[in-house]
N, C-alpha and C positions, 0 to 999 in steps of 0.2 A: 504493500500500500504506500508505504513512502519512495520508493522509485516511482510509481504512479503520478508521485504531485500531491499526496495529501497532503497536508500542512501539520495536523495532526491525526490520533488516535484516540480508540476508546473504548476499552476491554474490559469483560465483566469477569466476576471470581465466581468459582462453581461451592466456594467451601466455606459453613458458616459457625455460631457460637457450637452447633448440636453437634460438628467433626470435631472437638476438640484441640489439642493439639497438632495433630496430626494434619489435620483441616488447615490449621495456621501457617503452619510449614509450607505444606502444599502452595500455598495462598500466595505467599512470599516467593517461592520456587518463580511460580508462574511471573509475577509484577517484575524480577529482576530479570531473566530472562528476554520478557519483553522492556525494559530498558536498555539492558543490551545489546539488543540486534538494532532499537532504533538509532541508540546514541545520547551520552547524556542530556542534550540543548534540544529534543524532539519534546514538540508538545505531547503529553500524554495524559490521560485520564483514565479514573477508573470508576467502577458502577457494579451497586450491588439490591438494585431495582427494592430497594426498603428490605435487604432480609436479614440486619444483623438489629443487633438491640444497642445502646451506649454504653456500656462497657466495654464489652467485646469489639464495637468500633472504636473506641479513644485509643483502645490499646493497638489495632491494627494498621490505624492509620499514626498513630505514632511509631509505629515499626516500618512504614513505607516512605515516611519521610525523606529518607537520607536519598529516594528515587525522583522525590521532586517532582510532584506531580502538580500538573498544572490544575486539577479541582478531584475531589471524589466527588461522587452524584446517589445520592438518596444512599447515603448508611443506613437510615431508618427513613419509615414513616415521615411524612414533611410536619411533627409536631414541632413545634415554636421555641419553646425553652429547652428539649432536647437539642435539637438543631444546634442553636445557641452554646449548651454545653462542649457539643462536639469538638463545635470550630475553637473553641474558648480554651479548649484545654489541648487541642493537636498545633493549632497555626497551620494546618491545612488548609486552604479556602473552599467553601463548601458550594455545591448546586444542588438545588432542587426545585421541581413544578412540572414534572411529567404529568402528576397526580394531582398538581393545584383546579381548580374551577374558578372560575371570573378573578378581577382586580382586587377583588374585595381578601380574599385567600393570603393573593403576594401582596399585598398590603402589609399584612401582620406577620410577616417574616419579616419586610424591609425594613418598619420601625422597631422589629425590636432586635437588628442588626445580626439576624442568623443565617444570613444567607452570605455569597459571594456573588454567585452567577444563577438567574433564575431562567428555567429550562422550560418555559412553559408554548404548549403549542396547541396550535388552532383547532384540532380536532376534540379536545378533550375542556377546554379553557372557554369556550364561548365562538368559537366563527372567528375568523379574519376579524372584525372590528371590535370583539373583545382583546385577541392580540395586540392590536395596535395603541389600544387603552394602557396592557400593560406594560407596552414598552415604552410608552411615556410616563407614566409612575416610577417603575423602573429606574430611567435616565433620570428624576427629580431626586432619586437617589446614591446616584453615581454607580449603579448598579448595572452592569453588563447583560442583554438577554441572548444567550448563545442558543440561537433559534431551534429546537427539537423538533427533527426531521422526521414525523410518525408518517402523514401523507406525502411530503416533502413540496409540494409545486403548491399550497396554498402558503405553507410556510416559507418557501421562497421568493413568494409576491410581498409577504410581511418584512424579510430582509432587504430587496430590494430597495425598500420605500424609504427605509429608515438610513439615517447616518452609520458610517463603520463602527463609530465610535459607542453606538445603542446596540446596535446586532451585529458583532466581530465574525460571528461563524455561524456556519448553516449544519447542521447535525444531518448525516447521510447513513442511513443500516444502508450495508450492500447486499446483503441477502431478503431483508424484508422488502425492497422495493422492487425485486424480483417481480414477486407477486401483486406487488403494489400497484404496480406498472402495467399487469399483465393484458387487461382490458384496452390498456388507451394507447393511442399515435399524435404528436411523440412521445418517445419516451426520451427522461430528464436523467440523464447517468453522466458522473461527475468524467471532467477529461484534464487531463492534468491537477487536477483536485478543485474543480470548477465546473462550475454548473449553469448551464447557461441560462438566460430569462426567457419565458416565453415569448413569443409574436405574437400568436392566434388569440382572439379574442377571449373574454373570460380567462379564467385559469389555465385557457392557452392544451385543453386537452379537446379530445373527440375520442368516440370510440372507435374502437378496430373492429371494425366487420368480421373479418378472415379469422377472428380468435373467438367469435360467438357460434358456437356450435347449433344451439336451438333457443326458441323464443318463446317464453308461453305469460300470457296473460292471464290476471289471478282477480277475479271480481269480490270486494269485500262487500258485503250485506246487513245490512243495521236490523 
C-alpha cells in the first residue's frame, strides 16, 4: 500500500483484554512488525472498533507508544470521560465517531477535550448536511475531521468542500468498497493514494446495468 501512494495506514488488532497475555504479545508482535516494513516517519494508525475496556487500553496503548502512532481509533465505546481518561493518561491522541449520531454526540466529546480527531461519517451521523454541521463545530475546535470512508463518494463530496486544514484525509477500506462499488459506474479507487472527484451529476454515480442480474418489484400494502 505504501508503494501504491498511500500516505498513510490503518490496521486493526484481532486480540483483546479476554486473550490475556498472550493476546498482548501477539498485539504488539503484529503493531511492530507493521512499523517496520513501513518505516518509522509513515503515518500509521491503529483501531480496535470499541473492543477493549480502559485498563487494558491505557496499558496497550502505553506499550505502543515508542511506535508512534499517529491516532488509535475507538479503544472503547465513544463514552466521554473514558475517552478522556485514555488520552489523559497514554498522550496518544485519540479518534472517535464511527459510532457518533448528529452534532449534538461530537459536541460533548469536543468540550470536554476527549477527543483528537473525530471520524464521523455521512452514512451513520445524519446525511451529507449533518456532516458538514460537524465539521464546522469540529474546526470551532481546532479539531481535525479525518473523513470515514464507510460509503466513500458521499464522504468525498464532504472533503472536497471543506478546507485541508478541516478534513486532512479521506478514510478508504480497500476490500469493503469492493463490494461497495459493486452496483455503480464509476467506480472511485484511490490511484496513487488519491481519489478523484466526481463529474456526473449528484454523487457522481449511476448504476451498472451488466452487474444487475434480475429485477423484481415488491408492492407494500397498508
Amino acid at each position: 500500500m505504501k508503494e501504491k501512494g498511500f500516505p498513510a495506514q490503518k490496521w486493526y488488532f484481532r486480540y483483546g483484554p479476554a486473550d490475556g497475555e498472550e493476546g498482548r504479545r501477539k498485539n504488539l508482535e503484529q503493531a511492530r512488525a507493521i512499523r517496520e516494513a513501513v518505516g518509522q516517519h509513515y503515518m500509521l494508525m491503529f483501531d480496535v472498533w470499541m473492543g477493549w475496556e480502559v485498563t487494558y487500553a491505557i496499558d496497550m496503548l502505553k506499550a505502543l507508544a515508542p511506535l508512534n502512532p499517529a491516532w488509535f481509533e475507538e479503544p472503547i465505546p465513544p463514552r466521554v470521560a473514558a475517552l478522556k481518561k485514555i488520552r489523559e493518561a497514554t498522550g496518544i491522541p485519540i479518534a472517535t465517531g464511527e459510532h457518533l449520531h448528529t452534532r449534538w454526540q461530537v459536541k460533548e466529546l469536543l468540550t470536554a477535550s476527549a477527543v483528537d480527531f473525530i471520524q464521523t461519517n455521512c452514512d451513520w451521523a445524519g446525511g451529507i448536511t449533518e456532516q458538514l454541521k460537524i465539521c464546522a463545530l469540529a474546526s470551532a475546535f481546532d479539531v481535525p475531521v479525518m473523513q470515514m470512508g464507510h460509503s466513500v463518494i458521499p464522504e468525498l463530496h464532504v472533503a472536497a468542500a471543506q478546507s485541508p486544514a478541516v478534513v486532512p484525509l479521506l478514510e478508504f477500506r480497500m476490500h469493503g468498497q469492493v463490494w461497495h462499488q459493486h452496483f455503480f459506474k464509476p467506480n472511485y479507487f484511490p490511484e496513487n493514494g488519491r481519489v478523484r472527484l466526481p463529474e456526473l451529476p449528484g454523487l457522481g454515480l449511476v448504476l451498472d446495468e451488466g452487474k444487475i442480474e434480475s429485477r423484481e418489484t415488491v408492492e407494500f400494502r397498508s
